[in-house]
N, C-alpha and C positions, 0 to 999 in steps of 0.2 A: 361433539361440536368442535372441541380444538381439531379434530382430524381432518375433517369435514373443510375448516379453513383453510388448514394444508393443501389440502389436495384442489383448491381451488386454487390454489398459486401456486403449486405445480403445472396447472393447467393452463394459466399464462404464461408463464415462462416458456412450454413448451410449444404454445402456441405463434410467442413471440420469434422461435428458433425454426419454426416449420415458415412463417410469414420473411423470413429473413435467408432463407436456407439457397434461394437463388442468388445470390451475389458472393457466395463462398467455394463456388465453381475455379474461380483463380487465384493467385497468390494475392494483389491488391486488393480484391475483393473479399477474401477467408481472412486477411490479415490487417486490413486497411478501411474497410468497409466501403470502400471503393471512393475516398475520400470525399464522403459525401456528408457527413452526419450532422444534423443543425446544430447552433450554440448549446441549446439548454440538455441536447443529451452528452454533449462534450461537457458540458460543467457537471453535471450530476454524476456521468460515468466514472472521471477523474477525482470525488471525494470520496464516493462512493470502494473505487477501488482501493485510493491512498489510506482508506479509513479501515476495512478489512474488521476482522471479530476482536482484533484490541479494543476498537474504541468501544463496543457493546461489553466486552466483558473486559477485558485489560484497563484502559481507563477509569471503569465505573470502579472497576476493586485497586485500581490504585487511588483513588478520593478515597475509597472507605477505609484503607490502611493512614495514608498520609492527609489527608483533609481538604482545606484550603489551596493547600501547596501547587496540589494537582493544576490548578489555574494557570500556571505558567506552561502549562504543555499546551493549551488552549492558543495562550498569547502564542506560542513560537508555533504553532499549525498556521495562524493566521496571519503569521508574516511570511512564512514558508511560501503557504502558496496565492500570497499576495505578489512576493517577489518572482515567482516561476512564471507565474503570467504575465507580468508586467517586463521582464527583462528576459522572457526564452521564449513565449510561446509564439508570436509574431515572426521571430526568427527562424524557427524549428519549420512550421507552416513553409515559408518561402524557401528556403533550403531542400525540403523535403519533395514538395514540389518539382521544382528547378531539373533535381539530381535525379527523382523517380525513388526515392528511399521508400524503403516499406517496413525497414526494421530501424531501430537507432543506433545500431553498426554501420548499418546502411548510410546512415547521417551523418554519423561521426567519422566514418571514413571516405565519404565522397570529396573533400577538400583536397584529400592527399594523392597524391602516387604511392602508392602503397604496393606493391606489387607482392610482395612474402604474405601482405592481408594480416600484417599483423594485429591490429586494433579488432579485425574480427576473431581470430584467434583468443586473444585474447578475452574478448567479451563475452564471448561465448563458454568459455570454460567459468569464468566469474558467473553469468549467469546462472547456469545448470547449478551449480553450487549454490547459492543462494535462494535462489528460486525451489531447489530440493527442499533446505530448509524451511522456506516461507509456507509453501505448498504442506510439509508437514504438522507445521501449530496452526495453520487452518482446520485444518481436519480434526486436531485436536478437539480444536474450539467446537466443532461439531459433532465433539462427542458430548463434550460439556453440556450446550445446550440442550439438547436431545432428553438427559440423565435427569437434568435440573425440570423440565417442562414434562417429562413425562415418567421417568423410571427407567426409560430403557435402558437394554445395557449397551455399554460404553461402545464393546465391539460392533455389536447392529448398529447402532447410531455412525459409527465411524463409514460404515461399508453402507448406509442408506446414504446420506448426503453427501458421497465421494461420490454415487453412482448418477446422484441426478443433477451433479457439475459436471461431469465428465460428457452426461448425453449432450447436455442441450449446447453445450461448447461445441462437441462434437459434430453437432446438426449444423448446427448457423453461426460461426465464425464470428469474427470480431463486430458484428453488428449485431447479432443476436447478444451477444456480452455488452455492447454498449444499451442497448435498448432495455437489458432486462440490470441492467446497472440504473438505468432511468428509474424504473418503477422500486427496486430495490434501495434507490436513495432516495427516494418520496417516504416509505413505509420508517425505514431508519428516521431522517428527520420527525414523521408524525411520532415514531415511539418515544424518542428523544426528547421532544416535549410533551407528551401523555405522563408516560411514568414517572418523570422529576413533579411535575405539576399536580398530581394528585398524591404522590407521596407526600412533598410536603400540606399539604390538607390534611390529609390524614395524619399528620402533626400536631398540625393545628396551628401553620404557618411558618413562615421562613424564621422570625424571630425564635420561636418556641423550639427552633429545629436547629438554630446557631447556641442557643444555651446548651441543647441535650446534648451537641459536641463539646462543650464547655465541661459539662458534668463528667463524662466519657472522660475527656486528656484536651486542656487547654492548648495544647499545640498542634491540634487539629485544625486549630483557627487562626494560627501562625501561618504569616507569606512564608518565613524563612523555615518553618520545621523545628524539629529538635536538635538542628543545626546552630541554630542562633545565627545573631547579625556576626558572622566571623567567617574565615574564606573557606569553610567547609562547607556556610550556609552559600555562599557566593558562588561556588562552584555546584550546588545541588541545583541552584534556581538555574544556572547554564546549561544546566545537563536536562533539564526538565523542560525550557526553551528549545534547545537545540534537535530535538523531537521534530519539528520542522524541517531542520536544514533536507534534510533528502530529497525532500518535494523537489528540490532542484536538478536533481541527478537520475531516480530512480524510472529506470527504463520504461516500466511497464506506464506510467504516468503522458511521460515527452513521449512515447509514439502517438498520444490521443490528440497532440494538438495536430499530425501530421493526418490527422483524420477528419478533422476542421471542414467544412463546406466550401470557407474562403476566410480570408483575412481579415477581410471584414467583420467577420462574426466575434470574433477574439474578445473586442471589447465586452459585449455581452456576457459572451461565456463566463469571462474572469468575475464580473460582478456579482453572478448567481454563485461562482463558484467558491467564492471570497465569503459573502453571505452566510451559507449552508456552513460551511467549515466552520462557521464562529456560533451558530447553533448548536451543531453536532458535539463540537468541546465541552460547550456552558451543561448541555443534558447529559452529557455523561458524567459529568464532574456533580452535579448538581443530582446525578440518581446516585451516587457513592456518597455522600452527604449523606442525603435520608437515609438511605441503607442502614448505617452506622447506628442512626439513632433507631428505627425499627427493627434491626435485625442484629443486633450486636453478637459479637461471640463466633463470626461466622471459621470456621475453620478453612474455607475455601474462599476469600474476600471477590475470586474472578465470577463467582456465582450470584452476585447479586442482584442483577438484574432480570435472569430468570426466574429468581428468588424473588422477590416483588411482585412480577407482574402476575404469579401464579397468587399470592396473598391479597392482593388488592382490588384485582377483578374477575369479571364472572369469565366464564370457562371461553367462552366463545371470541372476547379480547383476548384472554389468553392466549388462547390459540393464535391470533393476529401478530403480536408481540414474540411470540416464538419463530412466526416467519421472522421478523423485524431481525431476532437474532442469527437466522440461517439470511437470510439476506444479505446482514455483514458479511457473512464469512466467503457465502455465493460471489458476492461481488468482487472480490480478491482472486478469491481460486483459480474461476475462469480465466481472469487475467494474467495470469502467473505461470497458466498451462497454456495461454496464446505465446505469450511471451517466449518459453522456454522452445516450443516448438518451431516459434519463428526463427530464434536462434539456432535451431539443429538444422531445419529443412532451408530456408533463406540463407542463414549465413556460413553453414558447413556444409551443406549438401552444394547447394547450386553456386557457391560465390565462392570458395573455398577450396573445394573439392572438384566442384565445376562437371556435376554427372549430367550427363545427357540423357532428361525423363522430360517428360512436356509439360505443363505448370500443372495440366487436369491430374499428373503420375503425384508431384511436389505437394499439391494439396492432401494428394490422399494421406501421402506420407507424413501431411502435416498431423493430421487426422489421429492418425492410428500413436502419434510420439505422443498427442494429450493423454491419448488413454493410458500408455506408458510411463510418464511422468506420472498422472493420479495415481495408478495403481503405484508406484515407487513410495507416492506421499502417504498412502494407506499403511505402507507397510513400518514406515517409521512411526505412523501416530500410532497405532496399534500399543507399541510401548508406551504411552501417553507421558504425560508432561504435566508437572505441578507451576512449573514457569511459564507462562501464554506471553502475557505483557515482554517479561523480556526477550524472551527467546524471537518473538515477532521483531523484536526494535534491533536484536545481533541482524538479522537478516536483511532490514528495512536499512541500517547504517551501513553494511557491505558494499550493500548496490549505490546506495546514496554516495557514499566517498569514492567508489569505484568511478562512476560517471559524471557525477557533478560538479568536480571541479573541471573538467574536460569541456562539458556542452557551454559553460560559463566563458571559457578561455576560448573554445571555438571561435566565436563571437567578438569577442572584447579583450583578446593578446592578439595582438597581430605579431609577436614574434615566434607564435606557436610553430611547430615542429612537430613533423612525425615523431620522431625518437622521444620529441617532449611529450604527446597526446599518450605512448603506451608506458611508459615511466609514470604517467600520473593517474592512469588506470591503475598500474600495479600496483604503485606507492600508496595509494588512498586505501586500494579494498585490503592489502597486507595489513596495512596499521590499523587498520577497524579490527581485525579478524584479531593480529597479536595482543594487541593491547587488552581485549577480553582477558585473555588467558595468562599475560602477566602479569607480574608484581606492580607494574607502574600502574596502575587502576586504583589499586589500594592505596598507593605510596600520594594518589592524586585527587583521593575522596572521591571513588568512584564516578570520575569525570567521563560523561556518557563517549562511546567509544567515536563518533561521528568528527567532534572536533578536532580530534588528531588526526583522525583517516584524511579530512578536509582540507587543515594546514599542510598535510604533508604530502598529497595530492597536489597541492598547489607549487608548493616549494618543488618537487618533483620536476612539475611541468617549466615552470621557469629558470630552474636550473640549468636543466638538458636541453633547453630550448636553446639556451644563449651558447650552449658547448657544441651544438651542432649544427650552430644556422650558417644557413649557404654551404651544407654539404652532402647534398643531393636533394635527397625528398624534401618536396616544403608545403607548404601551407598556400591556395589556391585563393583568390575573392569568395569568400560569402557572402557578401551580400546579396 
């Protein structure tokens, strides 16, 4: 019966990519969905991607390590992408529009004279990187769940659901990825509140299930942690907030609002999207809770949501819930292998490099670099990973520091500057990426990598801004 479900949602999705597969004939359309798509799949598609197999397994097993704490990733998703709507997405749309963008190189460098292309240069190579890695703790994840729901081994699990992201991306473009991002963020929310909700029942109630963390480690039920009220604790709850900041920067997110129907739509979008994102948190946080008290001792804390839903219901949920979990991970991947391709074919092939193939040649090309990138992310998950949660959030703050102080300053610096916009490209995704790997992480209580990348993204661009303005390239009207 679990199989049996699977393959019924295989069967929409596929069906959704073959229904979709005529409007991926050209770059706007394989890449843009020919900027047609209604509010509620732009909001769905954009949590749905931003949320990725962290929040089904990463989340859920950071509640059941840390507790209560978890809360504050919750609070900072939903100011994240409360602020990305509310202050980018209206802009992105008209801009995008305006200029004919189809990538958000595209975006970010239509204001300027840019002639060398440096910002696409640039973004492109930060992408590929980042996107290699994101692309590989997906797959991870999809070994994970696979292992946990059924036994398989890790390797098949890895090379089945690498193979059936790669088709159906492959087939229908960024409309078949929005659309099956729709049904993929329906199933996530329904499972997000199924499994917390009958977990705790099978308690025997929220109270009964706040004591059994009590009995476990009274600072499961601490805001602050085993930090205490002291600036270890202060900078753990920032770094657990700041979990959001990306939503403002990361690529694969601001090309969806350039996908938008119209303008109009935005307001919409944002309030479904604003919504779901504050569900999404509370049930995952809220299945790593019960976890804790029904499942203690677990040696893999990222497993618990597979882990539940195989113990708590009959076989045939099960099996629904295990989409629930290949879902997350679907909904990313795709994204991530549009992304990276659009970045190769759009902004190194034809704008960059500037070869002369006709967009039917560019598509194909776009085509065949998914399958390339997936196979690449196969071959790193393959080594697999004990770290999901983090290694997703090194990647997710990359891109986030790389872009997001930039699309912000687009906007709202009008002393921006070329030489400023790729100085603060660099300066953000460096100091995300160094700051991992050095002493100052430790020396700072592992103050999540994002807020430095961010500040100094910013500093970056206002610095260079002000050293080079009125010397030659400058910065054009956006509005």
């Amino acid at each position: 019966m679990m199989y049996f479900v699977f393959f019924i949602y295989l069967f929409i999705l596929f069906g959704l990519a073959l229904w979709t597969r005529g409007q991926s004939r050209s770059m706007e359309g394989f890449y843009l969905a020919g900027r047609s798509l209604p509010p509620w799949v732009v909001a769905f598609s954009t949590n749905a991607t931003g949320e990725s197999a962290w929040l089904i397994l990463g989340l859920t097993g950071m509640a059941y390590v840390v507790g209560v704490q978890a809360f504050w990733v919750v609070a900072g998703e939903v100011i994240g992408v409360s602020l990305v709507w509310l202050l980018l997405a209206r802009k992105i749309k008209r801009l995008g529009d305006k200029t004919g963008a189809i990538t958000v190189s595209d975006m970010l460098s239509a204001p300027f004279i840019d002639s060398a292309q440096l910002i696409r240069k640039v973004s492109v190579l930060i992408i590929l990187v980042m996107v290699g890695a994101y692309v590989s703790a997906q797959m991870v994840a999809t070994g994970k769940a696979f292992q946990s729901f059924t036994g398989m081994d890790y390797t098949l699990a890895v090379l089945v659901g690498a193979s059936i992201i790669m088709a159906y991306t492959f087939i229908g473009g960024f409309k078949a990825v929005a659309y099956t991002d729709l049904v993929q963020g329906l199933l996530m929310l329904g499972g997000l509140i199924l499994v917390p909700v009958v977990a705790i029942t099978e308690i025997g109630g929220l109270s009964v299930m706040l004591n059994g963390l009590s009995n476990i480690d009274q600072q499961l039920l601490s805001a602050w942690g085993p930090q205490g009220n002291a600036l270890a604790g202060w900078i753990a709850i920032l770094s657990f907030a700041a979990i959001g900041m990306p939503f403002l920067g990361v690529p694969q997110l601001l090309v969806r609002f350039m996908s938008i129907e119209s303008e109009a739509s935005i307001k919409s979008a944002a309030g479904i999207s604003v919504g779901v994102i504050f569900f999404y948190g509370c049930g995952a946080v809220l299945t790593g809770l019960a976890g804790r008290v029904l499942l203690p001792g677990l040696e893999d804390a990222e497993t618990v949501f597979p882990l539940l839903a195989g113990q708590l219901f009959p076989e045939a949920v099960t099996g629904l819930l295990m989409v629930v979990v290949l879902a997350a991970i679907m909904s990313t991947v795709d994204s991530l292998l549009l992304l990276a391709s659009s970045a190769v074919v759009r902004d190194w092939m034809q704008s960059i490099r500037r070869v002369a193939y006709s967009e039917q040649q560019l598509v194909r090309f776009g085509k065949i670099t998914t399958l390339i990138i997936g196979i690449a992310g196969i071959a790193f998950a393959l080594q697999g990973s004990a770290l999901l949660f983090w290694f997703v959030l090194f990647a997710w703050s990359g891109l986030g520091a790389a872009f997001g102080p930039l699309a912000l300053c687009l906007f709202y610096y009008r002393g921006l500057t070329l030489q400023g916009a790729v100085a603060g490209i660099s300066g953000g995704f460096l100091t995300s990426v160094i700051w991992v790997a050095s002493p100052l992480k430790s020396v700072f209580y592992e103050l999540y990598e994002i807020v430095p990348g961010f500040l100094v993204g910013f500093f970056c661009i206002v610095i260079v801004s002000k050293f080079t303005a009125n010397k030659g390239d400058g910065v054009r009207n956006v509005d």
